[in-house]
C-alpha positions in Angstrom: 32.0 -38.0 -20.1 32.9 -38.5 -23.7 31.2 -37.2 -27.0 30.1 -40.7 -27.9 28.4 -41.3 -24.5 26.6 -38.4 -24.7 25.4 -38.5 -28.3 22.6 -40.8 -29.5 22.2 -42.4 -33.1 18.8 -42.9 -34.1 19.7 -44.1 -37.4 20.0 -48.3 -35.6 18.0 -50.1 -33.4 14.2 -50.6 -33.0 12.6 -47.4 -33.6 10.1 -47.9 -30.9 12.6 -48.4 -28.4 14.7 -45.3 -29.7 11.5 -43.2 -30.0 10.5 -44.2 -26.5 13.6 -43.6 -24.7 14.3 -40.4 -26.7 10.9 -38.9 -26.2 11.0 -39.8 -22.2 13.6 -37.2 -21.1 12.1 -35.0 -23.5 8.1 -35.1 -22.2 9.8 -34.4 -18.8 11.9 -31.4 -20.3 8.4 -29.9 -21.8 6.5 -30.7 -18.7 9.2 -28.7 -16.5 9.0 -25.9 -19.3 5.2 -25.4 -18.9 5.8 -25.6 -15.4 6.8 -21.8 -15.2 3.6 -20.6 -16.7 2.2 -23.2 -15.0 3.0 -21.9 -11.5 2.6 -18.4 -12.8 -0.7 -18.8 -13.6 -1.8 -20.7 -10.8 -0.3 -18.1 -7.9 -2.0 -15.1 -10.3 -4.8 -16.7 -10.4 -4.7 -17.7 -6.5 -3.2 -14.6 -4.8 -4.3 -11.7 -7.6 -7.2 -12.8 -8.6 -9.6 -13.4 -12.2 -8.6 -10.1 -13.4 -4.9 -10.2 -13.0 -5.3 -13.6 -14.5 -6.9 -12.5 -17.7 -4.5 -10.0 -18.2 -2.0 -12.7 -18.1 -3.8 -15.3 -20.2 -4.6 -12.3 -22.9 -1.3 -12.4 -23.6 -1.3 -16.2 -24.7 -2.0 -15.4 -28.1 0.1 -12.8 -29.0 2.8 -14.3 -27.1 2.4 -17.4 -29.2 3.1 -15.1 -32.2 5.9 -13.6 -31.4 7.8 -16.3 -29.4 6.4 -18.9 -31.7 8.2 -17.4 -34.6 11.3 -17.5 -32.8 11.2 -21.4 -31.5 10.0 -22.7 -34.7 13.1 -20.8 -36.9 15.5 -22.1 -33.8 13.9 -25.9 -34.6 14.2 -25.7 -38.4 18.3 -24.2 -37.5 18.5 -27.7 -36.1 17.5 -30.4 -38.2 20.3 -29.6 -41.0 22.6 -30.1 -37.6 20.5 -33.4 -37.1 20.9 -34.9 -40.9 24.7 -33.8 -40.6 25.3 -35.6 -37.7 23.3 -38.8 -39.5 25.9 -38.3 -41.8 28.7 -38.4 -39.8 29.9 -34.9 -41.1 31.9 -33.6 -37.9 33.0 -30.6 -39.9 29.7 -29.9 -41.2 27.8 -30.2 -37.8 29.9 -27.6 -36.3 29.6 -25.2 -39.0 25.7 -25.4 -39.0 26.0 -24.7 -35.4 28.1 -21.9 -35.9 26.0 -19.8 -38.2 22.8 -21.5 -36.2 24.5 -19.0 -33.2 24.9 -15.8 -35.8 21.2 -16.4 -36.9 19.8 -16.6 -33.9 21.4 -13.3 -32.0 20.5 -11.2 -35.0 16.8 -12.8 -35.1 16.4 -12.4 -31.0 17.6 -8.4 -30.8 16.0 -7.8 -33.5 12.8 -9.3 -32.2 13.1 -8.2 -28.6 13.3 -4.6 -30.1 9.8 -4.5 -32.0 7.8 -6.1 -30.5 9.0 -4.2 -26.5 8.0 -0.9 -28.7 4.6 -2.3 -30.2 3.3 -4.6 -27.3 1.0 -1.5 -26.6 -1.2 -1.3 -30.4 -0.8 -5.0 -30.5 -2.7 -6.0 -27.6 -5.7 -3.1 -28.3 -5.3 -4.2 -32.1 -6.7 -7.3 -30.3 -9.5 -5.9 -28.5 -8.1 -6.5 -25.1 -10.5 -5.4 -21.8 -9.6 -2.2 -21.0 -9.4 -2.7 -17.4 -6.5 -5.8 -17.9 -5.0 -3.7 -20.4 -2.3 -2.1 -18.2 -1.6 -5.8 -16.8 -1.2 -7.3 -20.3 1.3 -4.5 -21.2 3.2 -5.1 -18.2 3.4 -8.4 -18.6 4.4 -9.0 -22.6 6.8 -6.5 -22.5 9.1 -7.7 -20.0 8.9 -11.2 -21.4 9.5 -9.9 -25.2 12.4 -7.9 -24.0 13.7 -11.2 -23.0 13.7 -12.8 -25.9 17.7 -13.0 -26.1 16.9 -15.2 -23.2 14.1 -17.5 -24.5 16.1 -18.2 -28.1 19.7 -18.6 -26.1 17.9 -21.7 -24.2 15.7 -23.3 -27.6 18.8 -23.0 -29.3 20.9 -25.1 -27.0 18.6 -27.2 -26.4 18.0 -28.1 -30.0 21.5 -28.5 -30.5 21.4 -31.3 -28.0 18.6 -33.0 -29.5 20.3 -33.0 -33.1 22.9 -34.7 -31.2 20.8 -37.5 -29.5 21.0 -35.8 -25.9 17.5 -35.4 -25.0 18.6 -35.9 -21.5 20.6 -32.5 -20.3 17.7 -30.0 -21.4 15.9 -31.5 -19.1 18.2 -31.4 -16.1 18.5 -27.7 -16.5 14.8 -27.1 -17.1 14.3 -28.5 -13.6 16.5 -26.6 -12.1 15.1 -23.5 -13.8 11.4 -25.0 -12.6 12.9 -24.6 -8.7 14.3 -21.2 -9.2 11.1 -20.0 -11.1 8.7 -21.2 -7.9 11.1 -19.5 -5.6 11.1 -16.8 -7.6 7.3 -16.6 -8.0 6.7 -16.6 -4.7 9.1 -13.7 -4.1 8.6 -11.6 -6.3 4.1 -12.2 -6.5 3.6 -12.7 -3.2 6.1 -11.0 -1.0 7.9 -8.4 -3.0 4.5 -7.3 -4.5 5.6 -6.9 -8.1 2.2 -8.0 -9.3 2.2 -9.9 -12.9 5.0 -8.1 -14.0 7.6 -10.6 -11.0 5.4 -13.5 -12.7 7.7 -12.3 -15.8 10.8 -11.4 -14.3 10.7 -14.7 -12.7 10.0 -16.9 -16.2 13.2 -15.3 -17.7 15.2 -15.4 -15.0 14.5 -19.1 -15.0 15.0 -19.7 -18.8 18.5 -18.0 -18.2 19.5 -20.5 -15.4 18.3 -23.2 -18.1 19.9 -21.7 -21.3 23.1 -21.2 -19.6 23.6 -24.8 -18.0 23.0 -26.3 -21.6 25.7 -23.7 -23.0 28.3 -25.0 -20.4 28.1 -28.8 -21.2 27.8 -28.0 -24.9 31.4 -26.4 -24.3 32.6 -29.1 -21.7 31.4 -32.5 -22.7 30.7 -32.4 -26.6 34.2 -32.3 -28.3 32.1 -32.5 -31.7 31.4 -28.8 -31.1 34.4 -28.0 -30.4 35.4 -25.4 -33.2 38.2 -23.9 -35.1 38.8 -20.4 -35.8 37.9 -21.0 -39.4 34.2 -23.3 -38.4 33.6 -19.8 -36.5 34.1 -17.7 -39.4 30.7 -16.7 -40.7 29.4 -18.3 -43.8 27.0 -16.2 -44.9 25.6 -18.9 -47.6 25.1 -21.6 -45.0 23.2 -18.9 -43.1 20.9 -18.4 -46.3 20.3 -22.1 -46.6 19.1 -22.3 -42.6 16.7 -18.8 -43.4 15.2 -21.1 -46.1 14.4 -24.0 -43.5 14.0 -22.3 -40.2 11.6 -19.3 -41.9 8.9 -21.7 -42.9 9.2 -23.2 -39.8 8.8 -19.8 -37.6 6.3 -18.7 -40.0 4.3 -21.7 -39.4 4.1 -20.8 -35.9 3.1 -17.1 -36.4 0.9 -18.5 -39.3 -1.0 -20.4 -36.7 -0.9 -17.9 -34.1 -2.6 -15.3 -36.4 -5.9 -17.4 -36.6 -5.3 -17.9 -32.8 -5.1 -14.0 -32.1 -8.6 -13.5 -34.2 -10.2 -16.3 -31.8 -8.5 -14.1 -28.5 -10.0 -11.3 -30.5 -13.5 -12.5 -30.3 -13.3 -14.2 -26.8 -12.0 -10.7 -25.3 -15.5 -9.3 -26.6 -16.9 -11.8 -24.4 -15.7 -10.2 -21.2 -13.1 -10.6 -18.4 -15.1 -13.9 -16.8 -14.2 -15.8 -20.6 -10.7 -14.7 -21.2 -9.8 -15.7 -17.3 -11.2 -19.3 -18.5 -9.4 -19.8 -21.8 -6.4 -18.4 -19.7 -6.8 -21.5 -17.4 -8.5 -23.8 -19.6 -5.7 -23.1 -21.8 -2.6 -23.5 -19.3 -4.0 -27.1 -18.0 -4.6 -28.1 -21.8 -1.2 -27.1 -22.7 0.2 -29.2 -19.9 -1.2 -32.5 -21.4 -0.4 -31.3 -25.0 3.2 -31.4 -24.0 3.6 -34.8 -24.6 2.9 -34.2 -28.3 5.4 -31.7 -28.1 8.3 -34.4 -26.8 6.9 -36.8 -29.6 6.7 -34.4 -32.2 10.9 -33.4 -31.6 11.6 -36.7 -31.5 10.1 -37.4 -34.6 12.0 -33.5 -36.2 15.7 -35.5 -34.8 14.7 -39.0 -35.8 13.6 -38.3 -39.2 16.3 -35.7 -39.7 19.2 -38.6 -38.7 17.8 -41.4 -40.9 17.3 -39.2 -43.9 21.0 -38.2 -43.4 22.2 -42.1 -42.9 19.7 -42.3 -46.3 17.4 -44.9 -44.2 13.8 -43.8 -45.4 12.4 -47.1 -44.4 13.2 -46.2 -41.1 11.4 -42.6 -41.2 7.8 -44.5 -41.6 8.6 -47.0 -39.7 8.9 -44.7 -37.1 6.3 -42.4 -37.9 3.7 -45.9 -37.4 5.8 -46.6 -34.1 4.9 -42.8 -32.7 1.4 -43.2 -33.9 0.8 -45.9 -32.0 2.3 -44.4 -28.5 0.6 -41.1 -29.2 -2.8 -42.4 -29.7 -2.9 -44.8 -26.2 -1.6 -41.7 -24.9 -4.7 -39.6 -26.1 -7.1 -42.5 -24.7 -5.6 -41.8 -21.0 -5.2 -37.8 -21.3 -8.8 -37.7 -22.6 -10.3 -39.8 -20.0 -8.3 -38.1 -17.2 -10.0 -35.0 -18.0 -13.3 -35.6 -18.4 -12.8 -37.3 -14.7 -11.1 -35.3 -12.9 -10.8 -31.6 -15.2 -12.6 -29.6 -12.0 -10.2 -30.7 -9.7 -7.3 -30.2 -12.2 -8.6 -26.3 -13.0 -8.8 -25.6 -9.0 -5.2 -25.2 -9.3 -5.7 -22.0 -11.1 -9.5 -20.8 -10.3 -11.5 -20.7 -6.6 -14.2 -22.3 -8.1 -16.0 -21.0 -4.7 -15.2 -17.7 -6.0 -15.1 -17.7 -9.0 -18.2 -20.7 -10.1 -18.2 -18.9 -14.2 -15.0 -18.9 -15.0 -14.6 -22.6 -13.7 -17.3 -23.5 -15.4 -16.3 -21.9 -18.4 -12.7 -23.5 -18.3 -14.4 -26.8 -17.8 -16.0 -26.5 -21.3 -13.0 -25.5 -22.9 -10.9 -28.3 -21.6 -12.9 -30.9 -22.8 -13.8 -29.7 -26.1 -10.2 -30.3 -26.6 -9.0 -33.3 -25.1 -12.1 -35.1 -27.0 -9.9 -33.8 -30.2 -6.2 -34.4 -29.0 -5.8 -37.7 -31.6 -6.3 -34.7 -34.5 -3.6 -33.1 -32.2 -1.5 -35.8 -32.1 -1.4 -36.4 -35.7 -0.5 -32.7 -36.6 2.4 -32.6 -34.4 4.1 -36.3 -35.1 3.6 -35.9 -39.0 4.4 -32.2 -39.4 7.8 -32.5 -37.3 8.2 -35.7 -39.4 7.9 -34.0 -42.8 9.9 -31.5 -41.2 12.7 -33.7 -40.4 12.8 -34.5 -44.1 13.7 -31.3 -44.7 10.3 -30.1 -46.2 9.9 -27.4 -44.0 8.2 -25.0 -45.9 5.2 -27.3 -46.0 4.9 -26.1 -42.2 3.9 -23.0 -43.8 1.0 -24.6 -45.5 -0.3 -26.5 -42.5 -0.1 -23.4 -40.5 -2.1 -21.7 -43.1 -4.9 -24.5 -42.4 -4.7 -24.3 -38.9 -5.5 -19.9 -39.2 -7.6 -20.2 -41.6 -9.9 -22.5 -39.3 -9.6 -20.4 -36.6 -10.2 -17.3 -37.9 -13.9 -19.2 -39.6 -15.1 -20.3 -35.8 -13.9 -16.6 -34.3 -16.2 -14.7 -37.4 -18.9 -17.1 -37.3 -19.6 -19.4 -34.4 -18.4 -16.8 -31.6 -21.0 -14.8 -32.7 -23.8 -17.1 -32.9 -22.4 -20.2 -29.9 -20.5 -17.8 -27.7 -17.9 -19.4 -25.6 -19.0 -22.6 -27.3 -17.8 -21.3 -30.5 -14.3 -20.4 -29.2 -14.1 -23.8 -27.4 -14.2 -25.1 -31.2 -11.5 -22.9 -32.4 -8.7 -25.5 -31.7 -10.3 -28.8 -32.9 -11.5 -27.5 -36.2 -7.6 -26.5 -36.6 -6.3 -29.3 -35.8 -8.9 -31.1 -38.1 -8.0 -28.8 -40.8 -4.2 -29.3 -40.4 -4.4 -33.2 -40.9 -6.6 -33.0 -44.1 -3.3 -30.8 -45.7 -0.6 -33.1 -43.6 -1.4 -36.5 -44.6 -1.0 -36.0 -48.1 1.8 -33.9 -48.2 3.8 -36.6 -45.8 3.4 -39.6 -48.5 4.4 -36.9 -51.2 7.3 -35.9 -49.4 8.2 -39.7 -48.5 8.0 -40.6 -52.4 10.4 -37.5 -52.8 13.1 -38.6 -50.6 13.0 -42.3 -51.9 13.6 -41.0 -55.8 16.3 -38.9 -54.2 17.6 -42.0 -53.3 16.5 -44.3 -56.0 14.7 -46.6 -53.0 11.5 -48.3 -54.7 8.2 -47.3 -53.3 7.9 -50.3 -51.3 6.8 -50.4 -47.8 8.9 -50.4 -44.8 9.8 -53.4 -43.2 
């Protein structure tokens, strides 16, 4: 298959269409992703029981930390890839990639090193139950060590995307979905390995998926096909992708710190309240993934136009997405609040176990009745991003902690489980207030750049 079949120019067309067909392959891609913790946390929570499932789902927020850092700084390595290819810079496209690859090897050892030593004081550091403790540990530590693994695949993948393939990720992802529920079942259930296999298994998977986007990056995309001297390092372009995929990682650990204060103050709660924000959170992160697939597709279609210098285009699109996200929220929410008990039995015996499904209930509606906020924080961030303005990502992030960490001090305390329920939509509430300004400022930025009037789009 040639480069030009597998490639897709966002910079032409209706952007509805584009953003529709773009974001498809991608929602899939997302979905198959959070199907391994998906499965991992249903057969823990099935065959182990609430206890090993806590210790699991106690590791959401730290794992979001660490692991967030490193996806958001491998999505900000893409988008200079993304207004390159706008521009129709060959050259330039593969040298991005290039010191993208030297970036991200350093970033991933280095990573997979501290935080395997550290797991340990980071998890009491977050007042984790002592009797899940041993579990946690078991479980972080094996997926930090295999952090190599986790960047080699958001890497590759976000190559792809920069280049309009939205398509192969996903392919490979559910391939890697297969292997992970065989290996799951293995590995829990027969070999006995206890949360540690439900590890093993997720990075054995993300390996299977990493690798099969490396081979048809080499095979089927001549545009990355590099010379000795693209391979050379270029140790300024690697300073100019620190300065846009930083922000963007710290945005991500930003966020997570408010969310690690909120795991703080729900692990003082006991065992039967972390087991329910561990499933509560797993089914909410399922339906959140379609803001995930529209929020890339915004980072790639923003990134293209502003490097074909069509800013129309970029709000244009950003009213398109609105519009798909927001019938989207109206059927997520409703499905929910209908069928949310039968949804959460995947993961909790609700004959067994009637608080914590309870519990998770609570939880999962409190969100979805806030996933437009939601929507709107991923779709204009990623767009802003896409303009290159990562560092506002920062700022947002900041918002989004600093929200979180308010509900964990004072309404924990006083509302209980109630309070932490709140934790998310008074982030994502926060988050928009500092978005939705800094998007029209960042519009008017890129039109001067380009000496467009300040008219509106088309």
């Amino acid at each position: 298959m040639t480069q030009k079949n597998r490639t897709r120019d966002l910079t032409v067309g209706s952007p509805m269409r584009l953003i529709l067909s773009f974001a498809a392959p991608l929602l899939f891609g997302f979905l198959f992703q959070q199907f391994y913790s998906f499965v991992d946390t249903a057969i823990v929570g099935k065959y182990l029981g609430a206890s090993k499932l806590a210790a699991v789902g106690g590791t959401g927020s730290i794992n979001f930390l660490v692991l967030g850092f490193c996806q958001g700084a491998c999505s900000g390595f893409a988008i200079p890839i993304a207004q390159a290819f706008g521009a129709k810079d060959e050259h330039q496209v593969r040298k991005y990639v290039a010191a993208s690859t030297y970036l991200s090897a350093a970033v991933s050892i280095l990573m997979a090193i501290l935080t395997g030593i550290f797991c340990p004081a980071m998890l009491r550091l977050m007042n984790t139950p002592e009797e899940i403790i041993a579990d946690s540990v078991s479980y972080i530590r094996i997926i930090f060590l295999g952090i190599p693994i986790t960047i080699l695949y958001n890497m590759a993948s976000g190559v792809l995307r920069s280049l309009g393939d939205s398509r192969t990720p996903v392919y490979f992802l559910i391939l890697a979905s297969l292997v992970n529920v065989g290996l799951d079942i293995l590995l829990i259930v027969s070999v006995g390995m206890g949360v540690a296999g439900a590890a093993v298994a997720t990075l054995i998977s993300q390996l299977v998926s990493g690798i099969g986007c490396l081979l048809v990056m080499k095979i089927r995309f001549p545009i990355l096909r590099m010379s000795k001297e693209e391979w050379t390092p270029d140790f300024q372009l690697m300073k100019s992708l620190l300065f846009i995929g930083a922000p963007m990682g710290l945005q991500f650990s930003i966020t997570a710190i408010g969310s690690v204060i909120v795991q703080w103050s729900v692990n003082g709660l006991g065992v039967t309240a972390v087991a329910a924000i561990a499933a509560g959170g797993k089914l909410s992160m399922f339906f959140a993934c379609f803001f995930d697939a529209l929020s890339s597709t915004m980072a790639t279609y923003s990134g293209q136009n502003l490097g074909a210098g069509k800013i129309d285009r970029i709000s244009e699109g950003l009213k398109d997405s609105s519009i798909i996200g927001v019938i989207y929220c109206l059927l997520a929410t409703g499905t929910i609040f209908v069928a949310d008990r039968q949804l959460l039995g995947l993961f909790v015996d609700a004959a067994k176990e009637p608080d914590v499904m309870a519990l998770a209930s609570q939880f999962i509606r409190t969100n979805a009745a806030f996933y437009i906020p939601l929507l709107f924080v991923n779709i204009v961030r990623l767009s802003i991003q896409g303009m290159g303005y990562t560092r506002v990502a920062m700022g947002a992030g900041a918002f989004e902690m600093a929200a979180r960490t308010l509900v964990a001090l004072l309404l924990v305390p006083r509302l209980g489980f109630t309070g932490a329920s709140l934790a998310n939509p008074a982030a994502w509430i926060m988050a928009d207030l500092f978005l939705f300004p800094c998007y029209f400022r960042s519009l008017r930025m890129v039109r001067q750049r380009f000496l467009i009037p300040n008219t509106p789009a088309a």
